[in-house]
N, CA, C and O atoms as CSV, one atom per row, in Angstrom:
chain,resi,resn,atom,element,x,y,z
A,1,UNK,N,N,-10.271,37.479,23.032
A,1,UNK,CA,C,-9.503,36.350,22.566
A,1,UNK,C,C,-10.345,35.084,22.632
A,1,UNK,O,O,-10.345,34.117,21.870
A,2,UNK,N,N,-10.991,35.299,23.616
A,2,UNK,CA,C,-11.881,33.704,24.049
A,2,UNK,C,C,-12.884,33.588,23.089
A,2,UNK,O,O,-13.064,32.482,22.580
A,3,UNK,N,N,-13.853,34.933,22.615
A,3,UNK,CA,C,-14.954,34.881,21.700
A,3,UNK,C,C,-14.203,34.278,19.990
A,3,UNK,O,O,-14.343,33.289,19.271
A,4,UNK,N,N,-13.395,35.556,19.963
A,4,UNK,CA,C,-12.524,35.244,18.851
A,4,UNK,C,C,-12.102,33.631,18.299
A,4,UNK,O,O,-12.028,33.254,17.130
A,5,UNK,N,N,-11.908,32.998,19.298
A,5,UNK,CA,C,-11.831,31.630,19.606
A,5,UNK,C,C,-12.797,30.919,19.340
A,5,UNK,O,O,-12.764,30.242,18.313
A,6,UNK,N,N,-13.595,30.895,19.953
A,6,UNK,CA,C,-14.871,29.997,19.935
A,6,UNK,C,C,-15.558,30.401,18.661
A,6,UNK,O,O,-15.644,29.514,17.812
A,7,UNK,N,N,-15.937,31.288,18.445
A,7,UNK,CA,C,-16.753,31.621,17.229
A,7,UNK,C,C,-15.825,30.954,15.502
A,7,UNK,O,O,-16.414,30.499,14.521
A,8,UNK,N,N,-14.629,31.090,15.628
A,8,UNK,CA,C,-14.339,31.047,14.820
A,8,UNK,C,C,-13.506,29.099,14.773
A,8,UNK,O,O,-13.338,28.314,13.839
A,9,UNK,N,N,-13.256,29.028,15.982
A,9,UNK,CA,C,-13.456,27.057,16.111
A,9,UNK,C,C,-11.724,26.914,15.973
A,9,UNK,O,O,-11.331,25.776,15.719
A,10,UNK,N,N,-10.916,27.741,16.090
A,10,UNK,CA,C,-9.477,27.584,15.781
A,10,UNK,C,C,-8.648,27.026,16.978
A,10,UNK,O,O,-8.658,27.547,18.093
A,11,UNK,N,N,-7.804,25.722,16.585
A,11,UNK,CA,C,-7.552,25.411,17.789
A,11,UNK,C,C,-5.846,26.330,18.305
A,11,UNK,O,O,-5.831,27.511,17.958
A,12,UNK,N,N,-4.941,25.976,18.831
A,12,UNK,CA,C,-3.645,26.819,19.317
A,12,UNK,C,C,-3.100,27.389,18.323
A,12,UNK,O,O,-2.789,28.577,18.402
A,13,UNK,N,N,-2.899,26.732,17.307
A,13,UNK,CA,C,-1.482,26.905,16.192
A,13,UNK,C,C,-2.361,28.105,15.467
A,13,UNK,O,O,-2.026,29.288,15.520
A,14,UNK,N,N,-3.557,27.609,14.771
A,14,UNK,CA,C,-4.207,28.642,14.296
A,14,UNK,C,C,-4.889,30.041,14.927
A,14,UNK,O,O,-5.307,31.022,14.312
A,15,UNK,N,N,-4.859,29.824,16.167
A,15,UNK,CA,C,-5.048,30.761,16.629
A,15,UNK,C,C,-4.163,32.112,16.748
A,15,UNK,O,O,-4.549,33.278,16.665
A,16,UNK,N,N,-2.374,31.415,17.047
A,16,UNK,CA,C,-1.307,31.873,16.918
A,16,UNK,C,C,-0.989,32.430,15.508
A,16,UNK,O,O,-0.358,33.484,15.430
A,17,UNK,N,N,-1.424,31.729,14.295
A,17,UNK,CA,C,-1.526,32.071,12.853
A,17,UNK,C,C,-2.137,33.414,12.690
A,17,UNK,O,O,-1.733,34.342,11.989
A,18,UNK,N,N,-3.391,33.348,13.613
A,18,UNK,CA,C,-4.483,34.630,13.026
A,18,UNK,C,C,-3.995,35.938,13.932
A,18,UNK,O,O,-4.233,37.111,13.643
A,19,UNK,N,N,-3.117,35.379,15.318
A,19,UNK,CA,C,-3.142,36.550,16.231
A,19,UNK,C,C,-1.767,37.381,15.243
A,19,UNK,O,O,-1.659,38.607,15.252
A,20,UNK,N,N,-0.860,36.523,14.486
A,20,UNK,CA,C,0.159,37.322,13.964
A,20,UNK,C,C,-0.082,37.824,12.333
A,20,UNK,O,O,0.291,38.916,11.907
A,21,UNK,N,N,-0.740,36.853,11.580
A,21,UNK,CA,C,-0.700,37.026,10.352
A,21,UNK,C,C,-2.137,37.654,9.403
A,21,UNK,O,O,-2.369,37.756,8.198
A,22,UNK,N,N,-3.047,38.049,10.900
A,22,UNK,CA,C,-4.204,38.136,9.905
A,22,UNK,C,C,-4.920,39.575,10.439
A,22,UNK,O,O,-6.075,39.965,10.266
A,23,UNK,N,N,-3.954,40.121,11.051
A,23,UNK,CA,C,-4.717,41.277,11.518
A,23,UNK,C,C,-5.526,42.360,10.682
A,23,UNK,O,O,-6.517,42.987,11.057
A,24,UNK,N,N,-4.814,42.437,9.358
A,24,UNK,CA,C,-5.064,43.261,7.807
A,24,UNK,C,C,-6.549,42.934,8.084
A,24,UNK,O,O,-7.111,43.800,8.754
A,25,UNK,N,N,-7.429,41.714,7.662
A,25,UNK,CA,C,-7.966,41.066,7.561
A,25,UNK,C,C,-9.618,41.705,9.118
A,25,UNK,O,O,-10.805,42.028,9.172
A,26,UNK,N,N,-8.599,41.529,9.847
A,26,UNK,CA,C,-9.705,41.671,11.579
A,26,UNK,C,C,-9.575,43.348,11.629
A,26,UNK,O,O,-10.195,43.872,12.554
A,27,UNK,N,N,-9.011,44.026,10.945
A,27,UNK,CA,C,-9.170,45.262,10.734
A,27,UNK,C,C,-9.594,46.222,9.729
A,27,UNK,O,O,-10.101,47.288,10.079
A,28,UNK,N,N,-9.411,45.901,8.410
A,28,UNK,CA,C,-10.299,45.986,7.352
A,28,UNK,C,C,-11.671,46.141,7.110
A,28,UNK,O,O,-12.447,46.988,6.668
A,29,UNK,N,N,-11.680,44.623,7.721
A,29,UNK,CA,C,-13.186,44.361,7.451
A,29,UNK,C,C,-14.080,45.046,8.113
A,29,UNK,O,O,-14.840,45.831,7.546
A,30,UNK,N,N,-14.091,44.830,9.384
A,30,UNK,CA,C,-15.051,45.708,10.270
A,30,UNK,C,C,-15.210,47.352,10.062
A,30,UNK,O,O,-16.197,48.056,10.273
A,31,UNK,N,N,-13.931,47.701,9.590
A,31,UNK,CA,C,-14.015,49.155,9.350
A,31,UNK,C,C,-14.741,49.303,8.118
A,31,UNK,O,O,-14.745,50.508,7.866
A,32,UNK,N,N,-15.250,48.776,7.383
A,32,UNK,CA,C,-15.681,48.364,5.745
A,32,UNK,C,C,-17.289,48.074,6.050
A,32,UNK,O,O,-18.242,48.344,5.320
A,33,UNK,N,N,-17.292,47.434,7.369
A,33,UNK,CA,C,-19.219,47.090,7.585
A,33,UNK,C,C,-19.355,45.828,7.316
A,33,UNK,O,O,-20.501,45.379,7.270
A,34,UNK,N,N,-18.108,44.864,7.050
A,34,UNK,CA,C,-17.954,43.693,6.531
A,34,UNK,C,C,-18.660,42.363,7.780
A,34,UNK,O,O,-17.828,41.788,8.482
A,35,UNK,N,N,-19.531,42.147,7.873
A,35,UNK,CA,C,-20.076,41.266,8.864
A,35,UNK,C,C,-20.713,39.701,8.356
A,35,UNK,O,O,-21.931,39.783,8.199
A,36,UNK,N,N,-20.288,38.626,8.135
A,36,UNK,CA,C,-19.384,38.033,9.443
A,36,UNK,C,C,-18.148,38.458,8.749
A,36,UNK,O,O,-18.252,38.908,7.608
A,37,UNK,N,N,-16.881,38.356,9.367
A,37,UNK,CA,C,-15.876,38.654,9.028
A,37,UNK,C,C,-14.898,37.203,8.995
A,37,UNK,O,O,-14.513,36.457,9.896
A,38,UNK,N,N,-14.682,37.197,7.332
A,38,UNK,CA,C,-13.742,35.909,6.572
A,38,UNK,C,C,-12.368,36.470,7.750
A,38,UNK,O,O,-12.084,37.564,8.236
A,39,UNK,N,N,-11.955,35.514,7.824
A,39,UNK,CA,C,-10.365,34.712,7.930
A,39,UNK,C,C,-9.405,33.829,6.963
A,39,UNK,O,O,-9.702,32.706,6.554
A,40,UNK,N,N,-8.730,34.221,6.796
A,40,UNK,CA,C,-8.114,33.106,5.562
A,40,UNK,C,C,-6.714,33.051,6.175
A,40,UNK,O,O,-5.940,33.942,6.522
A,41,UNK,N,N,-6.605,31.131,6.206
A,41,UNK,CA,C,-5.606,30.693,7.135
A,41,UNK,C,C,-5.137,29.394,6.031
A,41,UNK,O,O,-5.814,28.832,5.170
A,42,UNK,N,N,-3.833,29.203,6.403
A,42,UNK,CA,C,-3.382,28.643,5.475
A,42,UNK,C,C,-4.090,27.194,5.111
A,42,UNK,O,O,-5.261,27.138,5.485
A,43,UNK,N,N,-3.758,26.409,4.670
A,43,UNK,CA,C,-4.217,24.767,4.085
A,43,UNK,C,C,-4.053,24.152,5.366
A,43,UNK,O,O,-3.288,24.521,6.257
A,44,UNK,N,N,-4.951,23.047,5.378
A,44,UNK,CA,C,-4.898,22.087,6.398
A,44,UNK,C,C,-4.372,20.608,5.800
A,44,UNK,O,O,-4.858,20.090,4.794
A,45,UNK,N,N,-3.350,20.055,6.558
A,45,UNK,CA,C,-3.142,18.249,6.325
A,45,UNK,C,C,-2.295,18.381,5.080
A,45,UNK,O,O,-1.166,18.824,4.873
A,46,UNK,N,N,-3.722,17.561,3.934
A,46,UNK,CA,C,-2.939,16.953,3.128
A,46,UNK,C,C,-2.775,18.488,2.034
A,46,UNK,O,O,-2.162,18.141,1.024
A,47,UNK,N,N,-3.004,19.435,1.996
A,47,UNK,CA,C,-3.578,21.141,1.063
A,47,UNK,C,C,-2.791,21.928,1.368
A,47,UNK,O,O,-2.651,22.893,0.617
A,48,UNK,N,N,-1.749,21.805,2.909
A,48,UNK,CA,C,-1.175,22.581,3.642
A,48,UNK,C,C,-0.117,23.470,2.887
A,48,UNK,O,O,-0.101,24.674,3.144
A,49,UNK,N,N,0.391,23.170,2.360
A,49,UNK,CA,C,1.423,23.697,1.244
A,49,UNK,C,C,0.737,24.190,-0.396
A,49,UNK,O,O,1.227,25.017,-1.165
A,50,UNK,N,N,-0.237,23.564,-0.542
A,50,UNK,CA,C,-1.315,23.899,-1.792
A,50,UNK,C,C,-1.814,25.097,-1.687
A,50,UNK,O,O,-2.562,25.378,-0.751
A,51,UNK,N,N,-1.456,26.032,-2.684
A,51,UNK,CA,C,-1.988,27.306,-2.739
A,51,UNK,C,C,-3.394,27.513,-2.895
A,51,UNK,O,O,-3.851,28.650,-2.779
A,52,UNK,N,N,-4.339,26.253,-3.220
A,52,UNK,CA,C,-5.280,26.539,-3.588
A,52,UNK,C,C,-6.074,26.325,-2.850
A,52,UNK,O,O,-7.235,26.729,-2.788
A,53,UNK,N,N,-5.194,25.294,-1.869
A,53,UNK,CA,C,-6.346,24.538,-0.647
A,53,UNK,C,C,-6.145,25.432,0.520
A,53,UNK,O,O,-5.659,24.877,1.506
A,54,UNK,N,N,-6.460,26.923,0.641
A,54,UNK,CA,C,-6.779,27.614,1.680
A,54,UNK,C,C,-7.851,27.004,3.091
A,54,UNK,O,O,-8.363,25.926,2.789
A,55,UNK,N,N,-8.073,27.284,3.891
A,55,UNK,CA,C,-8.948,27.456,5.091
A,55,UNK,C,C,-8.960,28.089,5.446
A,55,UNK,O,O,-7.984,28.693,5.890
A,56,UNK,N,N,-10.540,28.522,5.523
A,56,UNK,CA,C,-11.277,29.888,5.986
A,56,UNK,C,C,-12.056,29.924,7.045
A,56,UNK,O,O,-12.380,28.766,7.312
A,57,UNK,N,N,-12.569,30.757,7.862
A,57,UNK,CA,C,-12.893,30.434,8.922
A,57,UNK,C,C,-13.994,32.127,9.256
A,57,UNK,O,O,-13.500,33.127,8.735
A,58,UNK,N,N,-14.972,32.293,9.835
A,58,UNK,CA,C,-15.777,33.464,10.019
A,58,UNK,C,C,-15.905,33.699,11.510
A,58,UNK,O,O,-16.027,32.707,12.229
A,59,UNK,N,N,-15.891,34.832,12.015
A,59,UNK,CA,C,-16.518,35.812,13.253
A,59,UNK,C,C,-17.095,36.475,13.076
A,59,UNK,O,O,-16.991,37.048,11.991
A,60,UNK,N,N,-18.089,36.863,13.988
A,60,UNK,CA,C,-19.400,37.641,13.719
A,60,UNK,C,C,-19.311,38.809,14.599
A,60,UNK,O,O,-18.208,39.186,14.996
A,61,UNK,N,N,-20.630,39.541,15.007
A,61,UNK,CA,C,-20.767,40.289,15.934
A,61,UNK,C,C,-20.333,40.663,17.435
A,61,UNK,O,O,-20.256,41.726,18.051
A,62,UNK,N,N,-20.042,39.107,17.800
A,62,UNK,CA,C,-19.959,39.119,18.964
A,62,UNK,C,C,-18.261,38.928,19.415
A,62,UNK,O,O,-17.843,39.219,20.536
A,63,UNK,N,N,-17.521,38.457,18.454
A,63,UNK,CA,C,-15.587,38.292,18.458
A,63,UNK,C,C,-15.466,39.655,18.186
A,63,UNK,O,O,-14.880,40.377,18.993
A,64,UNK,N,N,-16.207,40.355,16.579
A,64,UNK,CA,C,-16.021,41.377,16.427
A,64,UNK,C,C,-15.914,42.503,17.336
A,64,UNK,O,O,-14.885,43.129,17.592
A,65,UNK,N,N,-17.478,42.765,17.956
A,65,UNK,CA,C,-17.191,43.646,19.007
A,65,UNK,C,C,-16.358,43.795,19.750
A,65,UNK,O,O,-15.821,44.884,19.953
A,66,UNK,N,N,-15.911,42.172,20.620
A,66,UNK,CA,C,-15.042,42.693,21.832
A,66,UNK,C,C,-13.645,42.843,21.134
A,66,UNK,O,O,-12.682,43.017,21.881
A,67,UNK,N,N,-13.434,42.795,19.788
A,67,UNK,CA,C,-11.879,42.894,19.317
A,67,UNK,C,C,-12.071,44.255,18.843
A,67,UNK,O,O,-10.911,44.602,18.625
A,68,UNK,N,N,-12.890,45.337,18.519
A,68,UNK,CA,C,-13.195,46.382,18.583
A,68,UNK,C,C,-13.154,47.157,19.855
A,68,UNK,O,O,-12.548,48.226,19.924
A,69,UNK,N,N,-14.030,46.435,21.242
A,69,UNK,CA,C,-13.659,46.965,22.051
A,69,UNK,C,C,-11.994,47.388,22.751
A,69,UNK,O,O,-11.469,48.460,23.050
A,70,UNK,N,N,-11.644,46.271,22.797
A,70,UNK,CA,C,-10.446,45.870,22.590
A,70,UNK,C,C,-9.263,46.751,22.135
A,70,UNK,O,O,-8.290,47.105,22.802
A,71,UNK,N,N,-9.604,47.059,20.689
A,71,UNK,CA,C,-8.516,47.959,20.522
A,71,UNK,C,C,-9.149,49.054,20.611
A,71,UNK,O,O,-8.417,49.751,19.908
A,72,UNK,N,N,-9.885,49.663,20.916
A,72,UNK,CA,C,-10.252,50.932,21.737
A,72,UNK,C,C,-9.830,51.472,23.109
A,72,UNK,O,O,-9.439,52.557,23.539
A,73,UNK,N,N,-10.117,50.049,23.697
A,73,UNK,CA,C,-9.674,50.632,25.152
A,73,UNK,C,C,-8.821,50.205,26.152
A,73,UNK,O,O,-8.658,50.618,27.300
A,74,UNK,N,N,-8.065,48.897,25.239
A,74,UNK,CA,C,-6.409,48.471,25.952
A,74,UNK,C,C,-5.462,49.019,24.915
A,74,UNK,O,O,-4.561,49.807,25.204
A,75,UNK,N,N,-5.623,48.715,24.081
A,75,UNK,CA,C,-4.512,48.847,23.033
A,75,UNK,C,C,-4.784,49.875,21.988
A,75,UNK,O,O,-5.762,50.414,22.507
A,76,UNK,N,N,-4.523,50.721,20.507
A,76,UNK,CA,C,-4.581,51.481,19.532
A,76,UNK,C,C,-5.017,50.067,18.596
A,76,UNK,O,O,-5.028,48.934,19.078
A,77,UNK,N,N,-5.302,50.330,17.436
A,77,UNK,CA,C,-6.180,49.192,16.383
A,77,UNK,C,C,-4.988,49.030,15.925
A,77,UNK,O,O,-4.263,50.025,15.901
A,78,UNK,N,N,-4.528,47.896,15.500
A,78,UNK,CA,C,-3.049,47.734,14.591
A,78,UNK,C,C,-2.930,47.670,13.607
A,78,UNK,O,O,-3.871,47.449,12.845
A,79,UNK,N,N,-1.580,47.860,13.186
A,79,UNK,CA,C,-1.060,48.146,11.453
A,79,UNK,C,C,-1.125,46.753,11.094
A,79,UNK,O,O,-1.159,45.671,11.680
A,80,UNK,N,N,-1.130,47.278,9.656
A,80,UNK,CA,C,-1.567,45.272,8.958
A,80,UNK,C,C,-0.447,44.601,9.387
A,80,UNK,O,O,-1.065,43.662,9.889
A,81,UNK,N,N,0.370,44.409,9.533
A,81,UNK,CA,C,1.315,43.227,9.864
A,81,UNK,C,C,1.602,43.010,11.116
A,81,UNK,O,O,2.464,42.192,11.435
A,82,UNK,N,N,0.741,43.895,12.216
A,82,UNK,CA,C,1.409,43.630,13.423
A,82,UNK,C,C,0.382,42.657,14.204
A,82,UNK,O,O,-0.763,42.559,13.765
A,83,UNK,N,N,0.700,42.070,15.143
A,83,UNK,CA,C,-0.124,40.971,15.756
A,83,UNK,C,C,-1.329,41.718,16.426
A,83,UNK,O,O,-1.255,42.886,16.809
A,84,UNK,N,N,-2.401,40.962,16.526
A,84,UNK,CA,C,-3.814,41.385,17.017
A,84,UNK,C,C,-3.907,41.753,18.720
A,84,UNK,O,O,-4.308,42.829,19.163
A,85,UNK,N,N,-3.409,40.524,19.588
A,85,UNK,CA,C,-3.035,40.529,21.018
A,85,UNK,C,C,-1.756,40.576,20.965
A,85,UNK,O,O,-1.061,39.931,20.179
A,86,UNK,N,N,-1.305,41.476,21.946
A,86,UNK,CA,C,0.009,42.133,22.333
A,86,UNK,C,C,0.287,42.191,24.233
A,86,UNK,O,O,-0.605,42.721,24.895
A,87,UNK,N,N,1.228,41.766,24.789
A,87,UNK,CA,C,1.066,42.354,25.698
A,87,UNK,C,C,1.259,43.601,26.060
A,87,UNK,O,O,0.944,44.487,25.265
A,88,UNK,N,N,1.758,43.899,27.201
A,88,UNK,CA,C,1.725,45.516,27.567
A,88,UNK,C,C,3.268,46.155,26.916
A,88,UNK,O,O,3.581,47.340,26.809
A,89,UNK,N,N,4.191,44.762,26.483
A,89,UNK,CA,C,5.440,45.457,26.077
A,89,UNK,C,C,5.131,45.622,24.710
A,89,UNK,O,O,5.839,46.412,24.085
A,90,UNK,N,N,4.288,45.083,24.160
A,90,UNK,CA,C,3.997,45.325,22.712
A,90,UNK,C,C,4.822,43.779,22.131
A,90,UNK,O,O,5.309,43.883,21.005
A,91,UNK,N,N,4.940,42.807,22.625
A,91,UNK,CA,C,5.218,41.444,22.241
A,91,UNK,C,C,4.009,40.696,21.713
A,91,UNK,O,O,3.034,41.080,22.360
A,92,UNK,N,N,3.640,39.734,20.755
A,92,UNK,CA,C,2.693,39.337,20.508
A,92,UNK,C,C,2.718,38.014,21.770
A,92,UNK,O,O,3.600,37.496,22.454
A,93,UNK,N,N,1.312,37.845,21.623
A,93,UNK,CA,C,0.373,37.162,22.818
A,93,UNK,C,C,0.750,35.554,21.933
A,93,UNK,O,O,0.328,35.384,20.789
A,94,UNK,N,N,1.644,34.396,22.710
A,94,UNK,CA,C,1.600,33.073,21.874
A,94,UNK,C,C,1.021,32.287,22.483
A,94,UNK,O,O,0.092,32.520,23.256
A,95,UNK,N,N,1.745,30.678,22.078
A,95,UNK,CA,C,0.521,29.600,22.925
A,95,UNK,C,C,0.685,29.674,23.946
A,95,UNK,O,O,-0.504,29.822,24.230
A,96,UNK,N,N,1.244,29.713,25.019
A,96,UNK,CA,C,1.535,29.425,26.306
A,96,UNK,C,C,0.380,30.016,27.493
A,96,UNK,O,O,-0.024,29.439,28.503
A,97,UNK,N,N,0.008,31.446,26.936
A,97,UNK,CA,C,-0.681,32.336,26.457
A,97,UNK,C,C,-1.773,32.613,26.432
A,97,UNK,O,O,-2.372,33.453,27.104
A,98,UNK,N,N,-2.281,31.660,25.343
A,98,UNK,CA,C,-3.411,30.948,24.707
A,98,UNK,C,C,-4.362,30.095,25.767
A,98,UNK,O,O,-5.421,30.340,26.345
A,99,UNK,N,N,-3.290,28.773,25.722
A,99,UNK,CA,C,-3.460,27.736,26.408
A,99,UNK,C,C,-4.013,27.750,28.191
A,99,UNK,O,O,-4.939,27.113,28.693
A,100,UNK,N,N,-3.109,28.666,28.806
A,100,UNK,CA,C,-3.531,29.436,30.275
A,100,UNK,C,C,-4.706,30.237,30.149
A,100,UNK,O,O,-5.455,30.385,31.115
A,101,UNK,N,N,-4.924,30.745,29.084
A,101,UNK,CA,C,-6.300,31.566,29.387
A,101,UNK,C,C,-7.366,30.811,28.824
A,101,UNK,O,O,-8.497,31.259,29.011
A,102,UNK,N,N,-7.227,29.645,28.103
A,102,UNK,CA,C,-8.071,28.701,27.954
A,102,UNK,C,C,-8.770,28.164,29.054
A,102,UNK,O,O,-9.957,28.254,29.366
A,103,UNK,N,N,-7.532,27.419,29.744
A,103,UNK,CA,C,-8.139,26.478,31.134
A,103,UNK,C,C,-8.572,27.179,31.939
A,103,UNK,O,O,-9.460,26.655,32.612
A,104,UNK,N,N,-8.187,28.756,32.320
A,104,UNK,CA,C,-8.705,29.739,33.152
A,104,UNK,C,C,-9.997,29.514,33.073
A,104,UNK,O,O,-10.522,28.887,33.993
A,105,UNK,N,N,-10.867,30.015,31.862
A,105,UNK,CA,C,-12.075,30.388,31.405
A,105,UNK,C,C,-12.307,28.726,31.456
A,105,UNK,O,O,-13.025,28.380,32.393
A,106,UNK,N,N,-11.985,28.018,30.894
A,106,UNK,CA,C,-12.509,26.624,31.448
A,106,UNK,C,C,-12.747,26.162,32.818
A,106,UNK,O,O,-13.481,25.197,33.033
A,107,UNK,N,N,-12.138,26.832,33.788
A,107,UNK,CA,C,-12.043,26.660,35.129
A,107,UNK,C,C,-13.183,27.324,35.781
A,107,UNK,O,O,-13.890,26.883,36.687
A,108,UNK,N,N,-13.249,28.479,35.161
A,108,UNK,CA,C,-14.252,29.503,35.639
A,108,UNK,C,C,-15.588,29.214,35.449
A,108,UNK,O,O,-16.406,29.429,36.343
A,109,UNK,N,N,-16.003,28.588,34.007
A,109,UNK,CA,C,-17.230,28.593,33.639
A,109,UNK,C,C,-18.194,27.478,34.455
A,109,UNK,O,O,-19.403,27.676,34.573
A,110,UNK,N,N,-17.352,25.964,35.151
A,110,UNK,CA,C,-17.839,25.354,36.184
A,110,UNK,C,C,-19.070,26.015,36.376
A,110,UNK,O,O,-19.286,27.225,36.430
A,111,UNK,N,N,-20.021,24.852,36.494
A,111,UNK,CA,C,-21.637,25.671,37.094
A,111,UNK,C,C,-21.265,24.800,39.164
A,111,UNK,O,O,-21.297,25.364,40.258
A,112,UNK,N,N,-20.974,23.367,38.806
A,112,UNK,CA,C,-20.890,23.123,40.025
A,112,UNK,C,C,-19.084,22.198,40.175
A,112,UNK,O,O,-18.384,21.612,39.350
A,113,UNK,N,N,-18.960,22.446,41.398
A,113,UNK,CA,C,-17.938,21.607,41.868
A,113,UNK,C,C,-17.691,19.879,41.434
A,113,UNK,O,O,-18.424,18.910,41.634
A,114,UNK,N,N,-16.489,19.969,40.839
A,114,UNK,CA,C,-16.794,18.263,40.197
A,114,UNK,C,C,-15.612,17.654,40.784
A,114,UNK,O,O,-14.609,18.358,40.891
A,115,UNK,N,N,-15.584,16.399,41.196
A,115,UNK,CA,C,-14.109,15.676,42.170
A,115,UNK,C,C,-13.907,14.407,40.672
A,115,UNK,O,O,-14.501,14.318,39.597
A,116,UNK,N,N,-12.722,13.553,41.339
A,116,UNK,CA,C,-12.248,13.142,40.089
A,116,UNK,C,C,-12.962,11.424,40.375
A,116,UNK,O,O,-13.026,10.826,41.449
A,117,UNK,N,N,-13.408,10.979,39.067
A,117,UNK,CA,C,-14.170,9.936,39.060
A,117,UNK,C,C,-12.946,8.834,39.234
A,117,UNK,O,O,-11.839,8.873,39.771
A,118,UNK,N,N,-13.687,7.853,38.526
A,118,UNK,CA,C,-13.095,6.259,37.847
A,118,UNK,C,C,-11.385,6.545,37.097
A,118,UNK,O,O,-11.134,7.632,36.576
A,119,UNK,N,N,-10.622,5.722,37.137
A,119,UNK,CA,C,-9.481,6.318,36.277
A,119,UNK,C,C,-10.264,5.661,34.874
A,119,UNK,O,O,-10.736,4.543,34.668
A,120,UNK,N,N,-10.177,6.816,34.072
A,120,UNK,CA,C,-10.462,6.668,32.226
A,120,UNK,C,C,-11.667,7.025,32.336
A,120,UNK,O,O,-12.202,7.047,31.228
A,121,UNK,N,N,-12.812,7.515,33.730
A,121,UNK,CA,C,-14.101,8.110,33.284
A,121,UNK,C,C,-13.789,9.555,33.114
A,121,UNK,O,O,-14.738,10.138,32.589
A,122,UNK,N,N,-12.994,10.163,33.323
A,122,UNK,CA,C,-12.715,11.812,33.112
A,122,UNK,C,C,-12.964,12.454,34.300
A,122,UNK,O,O,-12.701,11.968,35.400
A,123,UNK,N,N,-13.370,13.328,34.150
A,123,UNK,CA,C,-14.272,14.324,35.397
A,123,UNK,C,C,-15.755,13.552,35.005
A,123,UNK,O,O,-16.183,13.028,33.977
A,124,UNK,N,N,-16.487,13.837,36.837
A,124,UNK,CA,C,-17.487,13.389,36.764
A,124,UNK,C,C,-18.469,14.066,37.641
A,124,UNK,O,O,-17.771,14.760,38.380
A,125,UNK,N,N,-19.930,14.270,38.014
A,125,UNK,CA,C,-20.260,15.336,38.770
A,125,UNK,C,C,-20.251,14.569,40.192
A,125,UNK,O,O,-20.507,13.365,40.213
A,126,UNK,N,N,-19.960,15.259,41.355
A,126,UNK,CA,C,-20.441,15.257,42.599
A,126,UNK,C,C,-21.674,14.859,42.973
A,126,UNK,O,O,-22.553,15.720,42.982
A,127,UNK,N,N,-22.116,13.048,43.482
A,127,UNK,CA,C,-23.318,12.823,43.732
A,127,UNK,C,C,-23.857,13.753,44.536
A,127,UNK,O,O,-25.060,13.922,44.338
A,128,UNK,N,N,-23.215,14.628,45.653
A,128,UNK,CA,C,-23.491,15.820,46.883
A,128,UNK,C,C,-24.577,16.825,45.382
A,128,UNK,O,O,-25.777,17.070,45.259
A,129,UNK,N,N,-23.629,17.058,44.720
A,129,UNK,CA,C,-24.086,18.552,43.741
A,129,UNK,C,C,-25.304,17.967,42.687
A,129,UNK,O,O,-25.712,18.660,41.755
A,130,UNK,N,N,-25.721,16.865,42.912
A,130,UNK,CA,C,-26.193,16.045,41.728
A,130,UNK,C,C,-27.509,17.009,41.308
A,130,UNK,O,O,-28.293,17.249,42.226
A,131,UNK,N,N,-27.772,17.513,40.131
A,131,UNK,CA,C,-29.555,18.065,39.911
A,131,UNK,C,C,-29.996,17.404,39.378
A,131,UNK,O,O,-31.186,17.537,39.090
């Protein structure tokens, strides 16, 4: 989900778009040899409703694989209309979802311990941890 993510730059809503509506698409292709693998997600802004003003979006090798791995060895590969992440009841995976396993992996990837700066400087590093 996280590669899937990043590679392809989609923020919540679209992510939620591709986990329900685009599985045809994340399953097809790869079985086809299709590499990078298109996404096609609806219009953005002012196109959003414009049939013509699609947004597209690509994953490569590396979303691919682990969504290959993926449905190999948690789940069966899914039928075109059914959502990509599922939990264990077979419910699709939404933002709430999303969003928690975001900050997780945001939490995790920390190289060093950071305390909270200035109010309005953000996070800032630990003069202790400084390199």
């Amino acid at each position: 989900m996280i590669l899937f993510r990043w590679q392809s730059l989609l923020d919540n809503e679209q992510l939620i778009y591709a986990n329900l509506r685009c599985s045809d698409q994340n399953v097809r292709q790869p079985k086809e040899g299709v590499h990078p693998i298109r996404i096609d997600l609806p219009g953005r802004k002012s196109t959003e409703n414009d049939t013509e003003g699609q947004f597209y979006t690509f994953i490569d090798a590396d979303a691919t694989g682990a969504l290959e791995e993926y449905f190999e060895k948690v789940r069966s590969w899914p039928q075109p209309e059914a959502p990509l992440w599922v939990y264990s009841n077979n419910c699709p995976v939404m933002k709430a979802a999303f969003e928690r396993h975001g900050l997780a992996y945001y939490a995790e990837s920390a190289e060093y311990p950071r305390q909270r700066g200035l109010r309005g400087a953000g996070w800032v590093q630990s003069s202790r941890n400084a390199r």
